[in-house]
C-alpha positions as CSV (number, residue, x, y, z in Angstrom):
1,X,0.0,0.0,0.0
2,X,2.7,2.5,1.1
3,X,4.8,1.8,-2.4
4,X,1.5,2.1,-4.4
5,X,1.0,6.1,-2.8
6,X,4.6,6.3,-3.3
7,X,4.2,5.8,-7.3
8,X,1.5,7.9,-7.4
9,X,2.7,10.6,-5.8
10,X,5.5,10.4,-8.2
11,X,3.0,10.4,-10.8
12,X,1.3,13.7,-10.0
13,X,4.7,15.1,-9.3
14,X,5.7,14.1,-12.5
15,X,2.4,15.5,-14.6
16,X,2.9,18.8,-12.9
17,X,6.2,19.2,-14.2
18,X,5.1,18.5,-17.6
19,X,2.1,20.9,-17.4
20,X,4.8,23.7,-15.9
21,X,7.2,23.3,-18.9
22,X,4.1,22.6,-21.8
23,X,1.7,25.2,-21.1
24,X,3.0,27.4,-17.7
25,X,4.6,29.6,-20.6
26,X,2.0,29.5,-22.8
27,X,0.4,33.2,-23.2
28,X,-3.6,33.1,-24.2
29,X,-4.1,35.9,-27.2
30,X,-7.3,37.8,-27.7
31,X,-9.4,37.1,-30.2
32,X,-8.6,38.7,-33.3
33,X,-11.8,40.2,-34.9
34,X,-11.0,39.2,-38.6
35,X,-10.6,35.4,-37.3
36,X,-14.7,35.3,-36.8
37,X,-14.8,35.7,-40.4
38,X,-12.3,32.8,-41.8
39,X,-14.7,30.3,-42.0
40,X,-17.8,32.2,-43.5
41,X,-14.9,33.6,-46.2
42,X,-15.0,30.3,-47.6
43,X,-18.5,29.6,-47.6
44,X,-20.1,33.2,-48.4
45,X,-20.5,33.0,-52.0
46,X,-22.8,29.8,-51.2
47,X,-24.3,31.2,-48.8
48,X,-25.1,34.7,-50.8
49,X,-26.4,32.5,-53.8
50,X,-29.1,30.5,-51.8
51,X,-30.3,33.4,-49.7
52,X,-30.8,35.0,-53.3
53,X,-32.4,32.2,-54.6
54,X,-34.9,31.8,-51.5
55,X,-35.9,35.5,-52.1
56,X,-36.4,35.1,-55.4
57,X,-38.4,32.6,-55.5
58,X,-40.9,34.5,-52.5
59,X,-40.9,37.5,-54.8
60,X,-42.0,34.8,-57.7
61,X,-44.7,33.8,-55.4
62,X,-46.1,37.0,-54.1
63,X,-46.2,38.0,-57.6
64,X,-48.4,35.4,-58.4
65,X,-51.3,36.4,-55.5
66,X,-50.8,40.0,-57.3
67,X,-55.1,39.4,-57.5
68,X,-55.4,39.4,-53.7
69,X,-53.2,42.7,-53.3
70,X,-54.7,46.0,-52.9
71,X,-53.1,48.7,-55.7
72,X,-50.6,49.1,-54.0
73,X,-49.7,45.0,-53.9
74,X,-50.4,44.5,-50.1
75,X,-52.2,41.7,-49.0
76,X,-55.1,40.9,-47.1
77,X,-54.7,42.5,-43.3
78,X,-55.4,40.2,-40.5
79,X,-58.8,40.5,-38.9
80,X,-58.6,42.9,-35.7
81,X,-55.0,44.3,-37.2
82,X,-56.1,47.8,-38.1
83,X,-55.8,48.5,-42.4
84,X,-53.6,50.7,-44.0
85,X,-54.3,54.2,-45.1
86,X,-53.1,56.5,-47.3
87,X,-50.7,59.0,-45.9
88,X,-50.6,62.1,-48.3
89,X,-55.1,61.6,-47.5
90,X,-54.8,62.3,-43.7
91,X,-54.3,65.7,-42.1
92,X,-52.1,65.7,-39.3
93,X,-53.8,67.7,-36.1
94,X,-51.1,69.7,-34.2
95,X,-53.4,70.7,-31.9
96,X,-53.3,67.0,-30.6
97,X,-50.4,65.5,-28.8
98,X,-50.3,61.8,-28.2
99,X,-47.6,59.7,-27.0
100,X,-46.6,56.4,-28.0
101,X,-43.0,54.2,-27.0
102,X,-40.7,53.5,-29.4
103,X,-36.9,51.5,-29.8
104,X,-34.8,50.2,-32.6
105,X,-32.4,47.7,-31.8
106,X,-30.0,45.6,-34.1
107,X,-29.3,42.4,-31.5
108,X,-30.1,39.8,-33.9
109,X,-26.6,40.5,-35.9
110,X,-25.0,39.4,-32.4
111,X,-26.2,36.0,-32.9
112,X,-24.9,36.3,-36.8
113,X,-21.7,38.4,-36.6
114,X,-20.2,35.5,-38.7
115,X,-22.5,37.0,-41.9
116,X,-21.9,40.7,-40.7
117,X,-20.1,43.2,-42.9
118,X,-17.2,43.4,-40.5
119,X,-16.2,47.0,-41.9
120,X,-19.2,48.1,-39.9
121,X,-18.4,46.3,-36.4
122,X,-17.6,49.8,-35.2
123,X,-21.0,51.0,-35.8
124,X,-22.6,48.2,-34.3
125,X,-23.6,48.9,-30.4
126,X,-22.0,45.8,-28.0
127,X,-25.9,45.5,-26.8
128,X,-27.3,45.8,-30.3
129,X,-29.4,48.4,-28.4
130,X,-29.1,51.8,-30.7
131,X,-32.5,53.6,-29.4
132,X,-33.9,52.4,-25.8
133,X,-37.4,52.5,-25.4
134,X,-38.6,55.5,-24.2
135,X,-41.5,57.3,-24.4
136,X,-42.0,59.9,-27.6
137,X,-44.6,62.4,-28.4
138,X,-46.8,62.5,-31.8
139,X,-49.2,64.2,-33.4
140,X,-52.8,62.9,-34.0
141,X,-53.0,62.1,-37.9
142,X,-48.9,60.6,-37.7
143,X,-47.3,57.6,-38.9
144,X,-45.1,54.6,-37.6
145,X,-42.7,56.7,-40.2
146,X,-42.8,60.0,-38.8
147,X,-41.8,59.4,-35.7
148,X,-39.1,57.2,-36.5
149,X,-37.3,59.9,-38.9
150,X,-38.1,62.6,-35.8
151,X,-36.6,61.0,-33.1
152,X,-33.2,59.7,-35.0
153,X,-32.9,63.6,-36.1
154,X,-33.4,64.7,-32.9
155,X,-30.8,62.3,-31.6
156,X,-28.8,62.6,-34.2
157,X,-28.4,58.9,-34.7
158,X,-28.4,58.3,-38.5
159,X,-31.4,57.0,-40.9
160,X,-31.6,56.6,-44.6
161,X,-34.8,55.8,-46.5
162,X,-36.0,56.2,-49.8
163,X,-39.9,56.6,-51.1
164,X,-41.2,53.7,-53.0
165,X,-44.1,54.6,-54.8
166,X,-45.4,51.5,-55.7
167,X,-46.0,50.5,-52.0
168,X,-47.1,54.2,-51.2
169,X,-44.6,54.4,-48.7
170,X,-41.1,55.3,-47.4
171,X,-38.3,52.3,-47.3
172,X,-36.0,52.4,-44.1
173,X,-32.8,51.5,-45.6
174,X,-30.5,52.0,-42.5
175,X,-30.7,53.0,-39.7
176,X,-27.0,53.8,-37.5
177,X,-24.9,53.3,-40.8
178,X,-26.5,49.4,-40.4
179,X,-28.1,48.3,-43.5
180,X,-29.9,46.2,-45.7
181,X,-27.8,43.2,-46.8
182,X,-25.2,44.0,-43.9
183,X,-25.7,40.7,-42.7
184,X,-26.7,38.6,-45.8
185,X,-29.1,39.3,-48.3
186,X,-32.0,38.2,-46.4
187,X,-31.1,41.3,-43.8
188,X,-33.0,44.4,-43.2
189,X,-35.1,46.6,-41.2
190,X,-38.5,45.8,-39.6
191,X,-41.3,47.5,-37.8
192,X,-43.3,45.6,-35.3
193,X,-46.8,47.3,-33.4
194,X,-48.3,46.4,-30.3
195,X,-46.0,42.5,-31.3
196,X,-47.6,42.9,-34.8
197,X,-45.5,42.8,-37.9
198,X,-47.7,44.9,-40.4
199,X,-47.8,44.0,-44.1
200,X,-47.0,47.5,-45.2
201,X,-44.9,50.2,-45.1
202,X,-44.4,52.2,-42.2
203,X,-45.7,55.7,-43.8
204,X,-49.3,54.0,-44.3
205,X,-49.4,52.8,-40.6
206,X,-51.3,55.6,-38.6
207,X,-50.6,55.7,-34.8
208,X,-52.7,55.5,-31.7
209,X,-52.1,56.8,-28.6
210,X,-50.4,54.4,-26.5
211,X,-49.0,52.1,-29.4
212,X,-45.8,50.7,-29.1
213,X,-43.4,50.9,-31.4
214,X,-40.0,48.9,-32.3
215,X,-37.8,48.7,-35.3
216,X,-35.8,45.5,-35.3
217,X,-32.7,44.6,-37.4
218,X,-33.6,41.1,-39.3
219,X,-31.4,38.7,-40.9
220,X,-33.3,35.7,-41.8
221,X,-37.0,37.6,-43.6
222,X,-38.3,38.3,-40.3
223,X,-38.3,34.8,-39.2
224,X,-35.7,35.6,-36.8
225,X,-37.0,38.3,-34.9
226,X,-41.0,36.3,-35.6
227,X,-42.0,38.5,-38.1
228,X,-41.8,35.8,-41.1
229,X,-46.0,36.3,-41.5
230,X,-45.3,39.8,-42.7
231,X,-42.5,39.1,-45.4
232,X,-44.4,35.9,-46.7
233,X,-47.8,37.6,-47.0
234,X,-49.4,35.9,-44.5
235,X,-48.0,32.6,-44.9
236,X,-45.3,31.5,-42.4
């Protein structure tokens, strides 16, 4: 018995030593922000052609239920999900203030950083939170739009959007110098209300009093952040 706790003392002695002169000098280097992106450099063009693909063919198909659309193509609204209207129709009432909250926050791209354009890591909030929900004011007769471009103005955060007329509404291209396609090219920006994903544009979306809105950074369609029903028409 004594011999046998002799050897393995010797043992342990022997695997410490080893352990000292094998990895005591060893230094442990940070991770090097380009190595996130070796593997998805040799995979991207594979992955860029079925993500094109898969939106093409959802564009083939939505073009195809073109005789369910309205004029300008959106589909059938949920029942109890309140219809779209026609922005340049309403008159906004400055004599009414309402209030509503609203946030825009890009945390999906922290569970894909491997997809996203890694010249814009410095743009890209450690949170993904780039507007906190707080509370905003609006006026009666205003849309999920306007108070979106107000409050990045007044807090100077940046926002890019162009006006598709074929929708009848205003695209929200990017939004902190983060967009579309940043993170593959089924990325983009998304508004959600009261947890619904409308099927329309944000400018033909007229706000209540009390609504709560958020803008939320996609890259998978929506089906990421569970707003897939809105991209698909309906259809999940």
């Amino acid at each position: 018995m004594k011999n046998r706790k002799v050897k393995i003392g010797i043992f342990v002695i022997f695997v410490l030593i080893v352990t000292f002169f094998w990895g005591g000098n060893k230094t442990v280097n940070p991770l090097d922000s380009n190595e996130i992106y070796v593997d998805i450099d040799i995979n991207q063009d594979e992955i860029n052609k079925e993500q094109k693909l898969e939106k093409q063919n959802i564009i083939e198909e939505d073009k195809n239920n073109s005789d369910e659309k309205d004029k300008y193509l959106t589909d059938p609204v949920p029942e109890g999900k309140p219809n779209p209207v026609e922005w340049q129709d309403i008159t906004i009432n400055k004599e009414k203030q309402l209030t509503a909250t609203l946030s825009v926050t890009s945390k999906t791209i922290l569970n894909n950083i491997h997809l996203f354009n890694k010249d814009k890591l410095e743009v890209l909030p450690e949170d993904g939170i780039i507007y906190p929900p707080q509370t905003v004011n609006f006026y009666e007769g205003e849309s999920v739009f306007h108070v979106l471009l107000r409050e990045m103005q007044a807090n100077k955060i940046h926002m890019e959007f162009v006006m598709t007329p074929i929708y009848n509404s205003h695209y929200v291209e990017g939004i902190n110098n983060i967009y579309e396609f940043d993170c593959g090219e089924l990325s983009g920006w998304m508004y959600k209300v009261n947890d619904w994903f409308p099927n329309y544009g944000s400018s033909r979306y007229l706000l209540e009093d009390g609504d709560i809105i958020e803008w939320i950074y996609t890259c998978d369609l929506g089906r990421d952040i569970g707003g897939g029903f809105a991209v698909t028409g309906g259809e999940e």
